[in-house]
N, C-alpha and C positions, 0 to 999 in steps of 0.2 A: 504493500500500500504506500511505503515511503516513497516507493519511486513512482507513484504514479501523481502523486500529491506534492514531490516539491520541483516538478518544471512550475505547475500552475501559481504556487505562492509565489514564486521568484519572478512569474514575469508579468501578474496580474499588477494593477493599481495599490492593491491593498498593503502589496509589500511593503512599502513607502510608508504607510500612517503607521507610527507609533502612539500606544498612549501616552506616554511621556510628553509628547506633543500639546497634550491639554494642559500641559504645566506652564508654556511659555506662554499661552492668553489671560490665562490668571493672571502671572505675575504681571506682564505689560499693561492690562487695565486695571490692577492694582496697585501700581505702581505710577502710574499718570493719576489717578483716584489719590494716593498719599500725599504724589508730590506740591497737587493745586489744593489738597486740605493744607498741607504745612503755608505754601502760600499765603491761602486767605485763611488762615486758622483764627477763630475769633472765639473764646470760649461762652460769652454771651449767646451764640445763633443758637446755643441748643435749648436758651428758652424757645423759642419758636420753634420747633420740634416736640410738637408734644401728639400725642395718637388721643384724641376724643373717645369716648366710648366708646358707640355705636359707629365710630369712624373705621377700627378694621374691618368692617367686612367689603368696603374700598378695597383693600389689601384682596378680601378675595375675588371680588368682582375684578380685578386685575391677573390675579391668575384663574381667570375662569375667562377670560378674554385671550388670554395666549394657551386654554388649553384650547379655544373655541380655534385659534388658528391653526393647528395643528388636525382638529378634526376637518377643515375644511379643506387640507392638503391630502386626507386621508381619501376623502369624499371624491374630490379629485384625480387622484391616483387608481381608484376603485373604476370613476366610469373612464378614463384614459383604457384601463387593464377591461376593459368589458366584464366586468367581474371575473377575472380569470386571476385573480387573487385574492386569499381571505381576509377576512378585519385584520386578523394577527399578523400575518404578511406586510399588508396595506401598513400598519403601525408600528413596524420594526424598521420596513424601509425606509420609514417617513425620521423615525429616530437617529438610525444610521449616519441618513443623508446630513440632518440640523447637525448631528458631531462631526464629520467633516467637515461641513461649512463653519462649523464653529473653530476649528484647528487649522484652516488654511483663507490665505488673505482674501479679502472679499471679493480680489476680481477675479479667485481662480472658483471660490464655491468648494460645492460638493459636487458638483455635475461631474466630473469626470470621472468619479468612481460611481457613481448612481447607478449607471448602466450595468453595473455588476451586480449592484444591491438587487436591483430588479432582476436577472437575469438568472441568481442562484435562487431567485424564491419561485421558479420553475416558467418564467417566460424567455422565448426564446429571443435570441441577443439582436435578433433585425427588429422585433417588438419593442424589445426591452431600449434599443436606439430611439425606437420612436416616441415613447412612453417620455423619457425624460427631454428630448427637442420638442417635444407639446408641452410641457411644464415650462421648460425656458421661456419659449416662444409666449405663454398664457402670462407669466410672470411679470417680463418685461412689457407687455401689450395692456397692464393693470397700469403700469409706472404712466406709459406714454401717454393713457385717455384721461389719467387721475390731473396729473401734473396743469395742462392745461384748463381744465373744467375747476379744481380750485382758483386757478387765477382770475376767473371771473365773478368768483365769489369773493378772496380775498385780492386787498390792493399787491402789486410785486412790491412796494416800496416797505407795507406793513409783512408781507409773509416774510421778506428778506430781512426787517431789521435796518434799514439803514434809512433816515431820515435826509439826511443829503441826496439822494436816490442813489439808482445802480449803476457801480459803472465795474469794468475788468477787473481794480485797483481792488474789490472786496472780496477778500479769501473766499467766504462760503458761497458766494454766487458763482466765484470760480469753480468751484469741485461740483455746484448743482448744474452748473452749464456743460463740464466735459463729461459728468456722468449721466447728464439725460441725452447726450449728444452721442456717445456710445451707444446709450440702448437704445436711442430710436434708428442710430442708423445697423444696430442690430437685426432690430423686429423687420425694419423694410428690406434688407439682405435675406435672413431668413422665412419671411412670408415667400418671396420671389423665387427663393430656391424650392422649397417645399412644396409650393403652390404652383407656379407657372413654369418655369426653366429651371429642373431640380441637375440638367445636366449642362447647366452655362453656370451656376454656381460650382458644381464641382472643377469647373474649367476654370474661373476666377480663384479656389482656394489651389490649386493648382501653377498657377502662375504666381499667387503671392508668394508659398512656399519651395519655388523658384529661386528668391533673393538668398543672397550668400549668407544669412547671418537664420536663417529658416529652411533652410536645407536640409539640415538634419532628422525635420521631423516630416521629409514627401510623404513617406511611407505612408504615415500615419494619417495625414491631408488625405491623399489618395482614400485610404481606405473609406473616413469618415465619407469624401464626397460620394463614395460608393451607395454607404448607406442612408446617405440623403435621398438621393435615387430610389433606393428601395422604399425609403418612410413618406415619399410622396404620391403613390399610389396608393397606401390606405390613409393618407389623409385625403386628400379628393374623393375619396371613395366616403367619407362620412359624412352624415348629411346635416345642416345648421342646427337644428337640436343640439345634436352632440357637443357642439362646440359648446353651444351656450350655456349646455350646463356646465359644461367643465370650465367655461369663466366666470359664471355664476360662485362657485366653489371657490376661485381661486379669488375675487373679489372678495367672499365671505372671510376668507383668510385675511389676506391681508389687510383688510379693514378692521378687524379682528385684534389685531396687534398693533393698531396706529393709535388705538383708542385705550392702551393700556397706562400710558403716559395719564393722560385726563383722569382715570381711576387714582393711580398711586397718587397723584396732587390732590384728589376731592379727599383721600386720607388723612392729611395732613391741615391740609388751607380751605378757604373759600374760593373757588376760581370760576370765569366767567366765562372768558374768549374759547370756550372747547372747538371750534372748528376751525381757528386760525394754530391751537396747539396742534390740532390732530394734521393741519396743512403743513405746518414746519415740520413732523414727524415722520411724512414722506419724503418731504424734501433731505433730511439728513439721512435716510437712507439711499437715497440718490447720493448724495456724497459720498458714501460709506464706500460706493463700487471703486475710490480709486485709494480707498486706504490701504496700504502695502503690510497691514498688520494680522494674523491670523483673527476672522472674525471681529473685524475692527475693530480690536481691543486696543486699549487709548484713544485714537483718536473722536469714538464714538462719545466715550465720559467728556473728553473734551468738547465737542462739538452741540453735547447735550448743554453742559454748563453754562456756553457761550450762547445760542440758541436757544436755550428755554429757558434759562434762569429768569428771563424778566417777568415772568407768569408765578415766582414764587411770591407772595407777598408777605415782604419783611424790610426791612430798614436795609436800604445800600451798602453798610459797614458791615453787615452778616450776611449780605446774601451769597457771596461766593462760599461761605463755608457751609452753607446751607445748600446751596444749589449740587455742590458737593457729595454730600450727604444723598440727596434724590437722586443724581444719577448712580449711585451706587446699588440702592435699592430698586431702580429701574434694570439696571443690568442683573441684578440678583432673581431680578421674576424673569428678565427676556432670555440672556445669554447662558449663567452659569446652568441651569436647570438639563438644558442638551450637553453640557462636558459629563456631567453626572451620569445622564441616563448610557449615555455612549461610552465610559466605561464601564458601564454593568452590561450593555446589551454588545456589546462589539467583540470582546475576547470569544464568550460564547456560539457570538453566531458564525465567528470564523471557524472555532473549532467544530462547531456544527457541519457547516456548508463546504470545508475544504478538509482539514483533517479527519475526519470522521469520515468524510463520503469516501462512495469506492471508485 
């Protein structure tokens, strides 16, 4: 059995994630979390931190809101797989996936090993391609309709924060402009491929990985355009229903988790503006796509503090150590929860699906 089970560990994706790896996100957004408390450390702000009575169950309605995203990826992944996978299935992969994405930087995700996650829980790997290119695709296609439809609701000058108005000069409008600039020019690449010319895309990723410094990985180009080819015949072939529910789902989701924020703050404060919080809450995950950090650890506490602090209401002199304070326990419902789960459920399901199998 040794020898039939270690070609596949050594040349599958999975070889590569250690758990050890979930050590280095803790520390980085613990360690940005330390460094902007000692900053603004003011031991006053923790009178303003006080938990009302009847104010934790904010606390749960916050995790009942990120479990609520998770069922809606579940929901998801169920009609993508036409039921050809079960709840348990559906919710191990969906787990898997969030501890990847959580251990590697946000513009690599968890997508490149997904195909496998799906693939060992018994769909076959041209499925299992197209399984997870309909997630991406549903993903980024939530960012590209939301992003502009807030803005007619909220002013750019109020979503952004900057009373001078916008110009290049402001970091966070910087990282929202090249990260919504990526996914939209993502979604129209891949609608085009998938949908209309699934074999002039394979031809364009082909000549990109042409260039001298992306040569290394033809092979791998090549193949992927292969099975764009193949995952565009049964997506033409599925009929608008289908889609709808499955962005129906994915919308459930990720709305899901933008309205966690508003929870954790009705714990604590009085807050008012919930749909300009819940707009900037998109927008920084649009920035997140070009943090270099596994699961945008730091820059996310960062970009929280900077970003929504002015929704906390407290005195100027406390609120950075305050503000502090909340992205912490924001990270503690959104982020740590999938390092957890994915060292419990990932040792296991390997030795399950590779060691163990024959």
């Amino acid at each position: 059995m040794e020898k039939n089970t270690k070609p596949e560990n050594t040349n599958n994706p999975l070889s590569k994630i250690k758990l050890k790896r979930a050590i280095y996100p803790t520390i980085i957004g613990l360690g940005v979390i330390a460094f902007i408390f000692y900053r603004e450390f003011d031991p006053g702000a923790f009178e303003h931190i006080t938990l009302p009575r009847w104010n934790f169950l904010w606390l749960i309605v916050a995790l009942a809101l990120m479990a609520s995203r998770d069922i809606g990826y579940i929901i998801r992944i169920l009609i993508l797989s036409e039921r050809r996978l079960s709840l348990l299935q559906a919710f191990r992969i969906i787990m898997l996936w969030e501890f990847t994405s959580a251990i590697t930087p946000s513009a690599i995700g968890g997508t490149s090993v997904a195909i496998l996650y799906v693939h060992k829980e018994g769909i076959s790997i041209g499925r299992s391609s197209a399984i997870v290119m309909a997630t991406s695709l549903l993903d980024e296609l939530y960012f590209i309709i939301m992003f502009p439809l807030l803005l007619l609701f909220v002013k750019s000058k109020v979503l952004f924060g900057f009373e001078g108005g916008i110009t290049l000069a402001n970091e966070l409008f910087t990282f929202a402009l090249i990260g919504y600039s990526i996914k939209f020019i993502y979604v129209i690449v891949l609608s085009y491929g998938l949908f209309i010319n699934p074999r002039g895309l394979k031809w364009l990723l082909m000549m990109i990985f042409k260039l001298p410094l992306l040569r290394r990985w033809k092979h791998g180009a090549n193949k992927a355009g292969t099975e764009i080819i193949e995952n565009s015949r049964e997506f033409k072939a599925k009929p608008f229903t289908f889609w709808l529910k499955a962005f129906a789902a994915t919308a459930f989701s990720w709305t899901s988790r933008y309205w966690v924020v508003n929870a954790i703050l009705l714990a604590f404060f009085s807050i008012s503006d919930h749909l300009l919080i819940f707009a900037r809450q998109l927008i920084m995950w649009i920035m997140m796509l070009v943090s270099p950090t596994p699961g945008g650890s730091g820059f996310s506490e960062f970009v929280f503090t900077r970003y929504l602090g002015e929704f906390i209401p407290v005195d100027a002199a406390v609120l950075g150590t305050v503000a502090v304070v909340m992205a912490l326990v924001w990270r503690l419902a959104t982020y740590y929860p999938y390092l957890l789960m994915g060292v419990i459920i990932f040792p296991r399901w390997v030795k399950s699906k590779f060691i163990n199998s024959d």
